[in-house]
Structures are given as structure tokens and as C-alpha cells.
N, C-alpha and C positions, 0 to 999 in steps of 0.2 A: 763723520760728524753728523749728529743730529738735524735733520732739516729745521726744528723750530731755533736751534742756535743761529744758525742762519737771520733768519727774521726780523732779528733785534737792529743787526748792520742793515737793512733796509730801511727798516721801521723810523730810526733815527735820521734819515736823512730827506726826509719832508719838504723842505725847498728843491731839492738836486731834482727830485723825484716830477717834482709840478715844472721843475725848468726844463726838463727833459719832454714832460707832455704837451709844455705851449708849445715846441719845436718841432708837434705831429699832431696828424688832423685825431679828433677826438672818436673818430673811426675806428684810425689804426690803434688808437691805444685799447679801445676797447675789444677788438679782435686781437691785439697781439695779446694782451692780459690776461683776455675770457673773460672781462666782467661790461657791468649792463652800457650799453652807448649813455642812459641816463647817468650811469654816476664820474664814466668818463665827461661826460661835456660837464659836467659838478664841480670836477679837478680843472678843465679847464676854466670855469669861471673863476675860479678860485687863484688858477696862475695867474691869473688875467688881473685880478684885484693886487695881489703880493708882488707882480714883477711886469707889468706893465706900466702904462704914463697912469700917476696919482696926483691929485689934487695939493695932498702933503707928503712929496717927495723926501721931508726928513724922515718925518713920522712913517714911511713905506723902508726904508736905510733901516732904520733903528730896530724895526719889526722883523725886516729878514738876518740882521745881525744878530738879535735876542734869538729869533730860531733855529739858525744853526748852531747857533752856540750851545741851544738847550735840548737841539736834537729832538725839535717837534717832529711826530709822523704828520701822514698828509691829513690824518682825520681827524687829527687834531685841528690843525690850521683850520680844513674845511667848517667843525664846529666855531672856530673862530669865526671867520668869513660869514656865517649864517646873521651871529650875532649883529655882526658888524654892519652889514646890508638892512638890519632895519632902521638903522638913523639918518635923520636926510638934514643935507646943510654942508656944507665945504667944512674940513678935516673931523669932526665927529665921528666919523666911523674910523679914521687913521687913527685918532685917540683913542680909541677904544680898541682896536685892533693892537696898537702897543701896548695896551694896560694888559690885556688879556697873554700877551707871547708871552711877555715878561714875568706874568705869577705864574709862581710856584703850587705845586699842587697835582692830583694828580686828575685827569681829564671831567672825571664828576666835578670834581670842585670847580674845576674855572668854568664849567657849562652851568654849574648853577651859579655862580659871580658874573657871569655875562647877561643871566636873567635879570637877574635883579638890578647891573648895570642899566639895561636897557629900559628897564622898568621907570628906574629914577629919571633917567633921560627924558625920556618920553612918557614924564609923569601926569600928563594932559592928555595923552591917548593908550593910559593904561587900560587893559580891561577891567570893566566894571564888578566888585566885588560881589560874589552870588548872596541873594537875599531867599529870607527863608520863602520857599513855595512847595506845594506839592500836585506832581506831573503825573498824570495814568496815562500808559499807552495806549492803542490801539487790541483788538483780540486778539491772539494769534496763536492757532491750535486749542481753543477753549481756554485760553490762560492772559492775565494780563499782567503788565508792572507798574508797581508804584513807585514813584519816584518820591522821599523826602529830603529838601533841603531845610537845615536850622541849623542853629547855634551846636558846636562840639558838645558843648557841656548838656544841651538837652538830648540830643543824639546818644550820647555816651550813658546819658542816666535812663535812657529808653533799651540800649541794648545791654546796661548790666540787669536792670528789670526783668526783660525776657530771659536772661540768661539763668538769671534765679528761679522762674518759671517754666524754662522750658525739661522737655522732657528729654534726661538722657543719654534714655536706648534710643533716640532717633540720630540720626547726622544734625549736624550742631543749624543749619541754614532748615531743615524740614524742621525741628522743632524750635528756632525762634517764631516761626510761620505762624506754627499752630500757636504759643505761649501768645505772639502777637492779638491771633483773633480769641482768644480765651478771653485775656489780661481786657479785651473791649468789650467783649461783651459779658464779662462779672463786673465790671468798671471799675478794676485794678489800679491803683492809683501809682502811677510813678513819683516815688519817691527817695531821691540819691542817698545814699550813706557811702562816705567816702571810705571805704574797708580796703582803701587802694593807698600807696605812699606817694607825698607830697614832700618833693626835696629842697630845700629851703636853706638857705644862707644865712650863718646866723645876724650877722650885720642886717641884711633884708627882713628877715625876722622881727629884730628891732624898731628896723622901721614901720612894717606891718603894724604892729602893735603900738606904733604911737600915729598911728592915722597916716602914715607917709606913705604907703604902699599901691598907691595909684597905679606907678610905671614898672614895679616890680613883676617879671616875670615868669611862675612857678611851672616846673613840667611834673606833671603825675605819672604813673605808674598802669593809668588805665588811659594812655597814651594821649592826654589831652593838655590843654594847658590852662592858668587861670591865672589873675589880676591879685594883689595883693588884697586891692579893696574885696575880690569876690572869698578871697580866704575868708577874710572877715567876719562877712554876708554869711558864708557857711559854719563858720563857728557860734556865729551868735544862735541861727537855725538850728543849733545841732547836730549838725549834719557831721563833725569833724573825727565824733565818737568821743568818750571820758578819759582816753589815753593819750598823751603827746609823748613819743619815744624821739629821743635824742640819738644820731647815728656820731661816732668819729672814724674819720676818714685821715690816713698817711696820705701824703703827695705822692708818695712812689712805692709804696705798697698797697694802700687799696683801703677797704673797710681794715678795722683795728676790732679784735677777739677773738679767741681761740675756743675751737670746741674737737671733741672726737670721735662724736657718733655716727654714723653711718647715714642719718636724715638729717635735713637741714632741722632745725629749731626756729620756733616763731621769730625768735628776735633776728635770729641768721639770714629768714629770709626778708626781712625787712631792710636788712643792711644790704640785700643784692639785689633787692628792688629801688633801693633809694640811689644805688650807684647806677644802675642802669635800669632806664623808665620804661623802655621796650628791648624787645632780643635784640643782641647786638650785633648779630649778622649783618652785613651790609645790603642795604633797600628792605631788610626785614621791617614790617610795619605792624607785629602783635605786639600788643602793649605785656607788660611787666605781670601785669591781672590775670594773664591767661598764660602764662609762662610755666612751665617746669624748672626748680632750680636744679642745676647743672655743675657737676663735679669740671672743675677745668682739667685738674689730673685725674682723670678716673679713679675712684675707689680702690678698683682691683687692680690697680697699677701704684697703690702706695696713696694718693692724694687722701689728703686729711679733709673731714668735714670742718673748715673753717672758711671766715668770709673772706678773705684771698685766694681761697680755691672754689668760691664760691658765683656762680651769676645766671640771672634768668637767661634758660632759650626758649624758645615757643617748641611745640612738640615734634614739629619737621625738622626741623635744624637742631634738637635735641638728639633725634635719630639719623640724623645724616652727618652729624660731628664724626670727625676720624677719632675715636677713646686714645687710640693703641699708637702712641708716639715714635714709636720705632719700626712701624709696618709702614708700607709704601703708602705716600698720601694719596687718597681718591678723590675728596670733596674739599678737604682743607679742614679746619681742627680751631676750635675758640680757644686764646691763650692771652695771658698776662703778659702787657710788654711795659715797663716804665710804670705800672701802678694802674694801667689802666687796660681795659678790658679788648679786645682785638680778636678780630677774624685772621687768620693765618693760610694764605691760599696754597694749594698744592705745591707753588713752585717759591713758597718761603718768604711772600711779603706781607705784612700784615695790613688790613685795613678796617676802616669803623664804620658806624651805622653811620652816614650824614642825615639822616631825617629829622626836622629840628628838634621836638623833643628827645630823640639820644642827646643832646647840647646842652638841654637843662641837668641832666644828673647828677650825684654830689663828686664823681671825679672831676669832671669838666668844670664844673664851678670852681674845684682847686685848681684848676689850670688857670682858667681866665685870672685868678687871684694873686698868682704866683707871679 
């Protein structure tokens, strides 16, 4: 048998596991295990939370019943447990520690529902939202950094600027540098043209356009997001270009037209930027603007240039995609599951970008629709 088949029977049983370590000093388990005294005494605070005396003795029952049932590992729990330690106040953290066993999802998801849990909770000692500043460090080696903080939309209209100026034949971070101090001292004026797609609802559409568009909000393609009102702002500006292209989108197939050449087409790649606003690799964070469009079925394996075999990846995971569907998987492979666009991992499950604007894209919007 494979020793990683093995792992699964462990992995699944997360209570058994912590009940067995309350039962031995946090020593021995870390000597018997081989791993650090710090993450054994981790497990035991964490036994200590799920199966010692609680405050909300239901709510502690219902929590270790939801996890067996659901065959949490221990690091999962422990991600639980973390969450759950920053609320103070009798059962608060018991509630939240049952909200969390009990969704669904898989370990990214409910660690970020726990954030934002904890957020709301303790929305009086949240941290404070970063305002725009900019920070120079110290020398170090004749060199220094600058740090800007500002608004996405100004940041973003700063680095597609550069990116139009810079040079290149250099590495893409040595010639923002330079385009940087050019673009200052010609006094290059930053000025955004949105040549990026903006995916849009048409319902919200409507609203936009009859002044409602306050809470509406749009994810781009150049990985940023914007207010209904700020569409507006940019249209009236000019900024939005003399074209508005219309995308349609199937629920379960994807963008809708058919082409058969060998390169994507303007419009083609518009409908796989509008479907997905950044590479859909999971935690990939290049926006859709700096993407290469990407055969799902490789070319030379039969796939047609059409928007269903169609989606941006950024150039890394463009060249680390498995083409060849039938050779042994290395890295995993971008595929169509249900209409919508998916990372498919070596060992055959698929997952998606969570990073919020993949959320806005026009698939997703037919999901939340449906």
C-alpha cells in the first residue's frame, strides 16, 4: 500500500488524535512524533479547549460531534481553536468554534470565515484600515525602499503607467524602477485608460446607469475593484474608451461563440477576461491584464480556439500547467468543471482562485444568480 493512502485514515480522525495527546505529557508526543515541543504543547492547548471543562458544555458536545462526524484533521481544529481564542466573554468562542466545525468548505475557506467572523465580532477592536502614507527605510548596502500606501485604483493606474513606459528588455520590477524615475522627472502625467474588462451585471448595469449604483460592486481585469458611482466618474472622464462590448455567458458552459483559429481573437479574449478577472490558479494574484490566454485543451491535443476552451493564466502557471491530459500529473492542469473555470490538482480535485476579485467575474455572478 502507498504510505500517502495511509494518511487520509489519520488525517480524518482529529478528535481521537488530540484525545490521545491530552493522555501524554506534550514531551512525549513530541519525541514520539518527531515534531517541535512548540506545536505539540499547540495540540495540547487545543485538546485542552475541545475536551476539557468549557464554559459552553453544549456548544463544546456539538463541536466535537460535528468533528467527528466530519473527520476534521488536527489542523484544522487547531486553525479553529486560534480563531476562537481571540473572543473574550462566556460562550463566544464556543459559538464560534461550532459555527466554524460545522461549515462546509474546504480549510482555506473556513480560515478565511473565521477572519471575518472574528472581525465582525470584535468590530470595536478591529484593525484600523491602512491610510494612504509613504515610508522610506533606512540605507542598507547603498540602497533604499519606498514604501506607497493609496487607494487600489491610484496604485493600479500608477503601475499600468509604468508598465506602458517601462523598458522591455529589462526584468519587469528593474524597468518599472527606471520608467518610475523617468515618468518623474519628464512629469509624465498618470492618466488611467481602462483597456482592462470590467464585468458587470446587467441588472447592476441598469442600475449604474440610473444613478443607483452606489453599493454595486464591479471586479476588473486589472485586478482591482470599483463602486458603481466610480464607473460613472470614469465614463463621464473618458476614461472607459468609445466601445462597450457585451459578453454572454451559459451557467454551465461558460462564455457562448465559437471560433477556430489557432489565436485567441480580440473579442475572445475579452470574454476570458470578463469570466475570469485574475489567473485562476488558486492564491494566483496576476490580474487578467498581464495574463496570457490559455488553451484549457491544448491546441495540439485537439482543443478548439473557442471561449470554453478558452481563460487567462499569468505566464508561470501558463508554463507549469500539465498540456498533455493523459501523461502522469506533475503540477496539476486548469480545467472546465460545471461551466466554470478550476485548478485540477495532481491527485484529481479541483479548486479555485478565492481571492475576492476572482468572485466578481461574469461566471460567479451567474452562480450567485442562480
Amino acid at each position: 500500500m502507498d504510505i500517502f493512502d495511509v494518511l487520509p485514515q489519520l488525517s480524518r480522525h482529529g478528535v481521537a488524535v488530540l484525545r490521545a495527546c491530552r493522555e501524554r505529557s506534550p514531551y512525549d508526543v513530541a519525541s514520539t512524533l518527531g515534531i517541535s515541543r512548540n506545536q505539540a504543547k499547540a495540540w495540547a492547548r487545543v485538546a485542552d479547549a475541545f475536551l476539557g471543562p468549557a464554559d459552553s458544555p453544549r456548544k463544546q458536545a456539538e463541536a466535537i460531534r460535528h468533528s467527528e462526524a466530519a473527520g476534521h484533521s488536527v489542523e484544522r481544529l487547531v486553525m479553529i481553536d486560534r480563531h476562537a481564542r481571540k473572543l473574550p466573554g462566556r460562550g463566544l468562542a464556543w459559538a464560534l468554534r461550532a459555527e466554524l466545525v460545522a461549515m462546509e468548505g474546504t480549510f482555506e475557506e473556513v480560515n478565511k470565515h473565521g477572519h471575518k467572523r472574528v472581525a465582525e465580532i470584535l468590530r470595536e477592536d478591529a484593525p484600523q484600515p491602512p491610510r494612504p502614507s509613504v515610508r522610506i527605510s533606512a540605507t542598507h548596502d547603498g540602497m533604499r525602499t519606498m514604501f506607497i500606501c493609496d487607494t487600489e485604483r491610484r496604485i493600479t493606474d500608477l503601475e499600468k503607467t509604468l508598465d506602458a513606459l517601462r523598458n522591455p528588455e529589462l526584468p519587469r520590477a528593474a524597468g518599472m524602477s527606471e520608467a518610475f524615475w523617468n515618468a518623474l522627472s519628464d512629469g509624465t502625467t498618470i492618466t488611467p485608460q481602462y483597456r482592462t474588462v470590467i464585468a458587470v451585471e446587467l441588472s447592476d448595469a441598469a442600475a449604474i446607469w440610473r444613478g443607483e449604483g452606489d453599493d454595486v460592486r464591479l471586479g476588473l481585469s486589472d485586478g482591482t475593484t470599483m463602486t458603481g458611482r466610480e464607473y460613472l466618474e470614469a465614463a463621464a472622464k473618458k476614461q472607459l474608451g468609445d466601445d462597450i462590448f457585451a459578453g454572454l455567458f451559459h451557467p454551465e458552459r461558460g462564455p457562448v461563440n465559437l471560433y477556430r483559429e489557432r489565436l485567441a481573437s480580440f473579442k475572445q479574449r475579452v470574454l476570458a477576461m470578463a469570466e475570469n478577472l485574475i489567473c485562476p490558479w488558486p492564491d494566483c494574484k496576476v490580474p487578467a491584464d498581464r495574463c496570457h490566454i490559455h488553451h484549457i485543451t491544448a491546441h495540439h491535443h485537439g482543443g478548439l480556439t473557442e471561449p470554453t476552451n478558452l481563460t487567462p493564466l499569468c505566464p508561470h502557471h501558463n508554463s507549469a500547467n500539465d498540456d498533455d491530459p493523459n501523461a502522469p500529473p506533475r503540477r496539476g492542469r486548469i480545467t472546465r468543471d460545471g461551466g466554470h473555470v478550476r485548478y485540477r490538482s495532481p491527485g484529481g480535485r479541483n479548486f479555485r482562485n478565492e481571492r475576492d476579485v476572482a468572485e466578481l467575474g461574469a461566471m460567479e455572478i451567474i452562480k450567485r444568480l442562480e
